[in-house]
N, C-alpha and C positions, 0 to 999 in steps of 0.2 A: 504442643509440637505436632501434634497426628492432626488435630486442626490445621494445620497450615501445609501440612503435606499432601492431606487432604484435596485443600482448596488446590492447591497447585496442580494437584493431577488434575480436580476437573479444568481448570482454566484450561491445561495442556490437551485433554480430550475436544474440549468447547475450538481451540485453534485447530487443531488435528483434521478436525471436519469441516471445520468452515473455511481454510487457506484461501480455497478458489475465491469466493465471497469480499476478498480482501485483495488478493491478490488481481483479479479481474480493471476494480475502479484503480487500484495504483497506476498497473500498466495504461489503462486510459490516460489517467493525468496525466504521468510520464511523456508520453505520446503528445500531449497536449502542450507544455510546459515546451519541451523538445522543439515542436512545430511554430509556436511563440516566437522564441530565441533564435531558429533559421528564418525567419523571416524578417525579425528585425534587423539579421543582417546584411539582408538581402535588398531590403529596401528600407534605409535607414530613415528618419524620422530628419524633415530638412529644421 
């Protein structure tokens, strides 16, 4: 059990610091995925 509480806190330290890292390429897709979908509506596909 201290094995895996263990592990957990590192994983939770390992995201803790790294958010940005993660959080940065989401919000690009997002942005991306986003900009896709108003455009196809904008100019539908005949």
């Amino acid at each position: 059990m201290d094995t895996v509480r263990e592990g957990y806190r590192g994983l939770a330290l390992i995201l803790n610091l790294n958010w940005d890292r993660i959080l940065y390429p989401a919000t690009i897709a997002l942005a991306l995925f986003a900009g896709a979908y108003l455009g196809s509506l904008a100019f539908p596909a005949h």
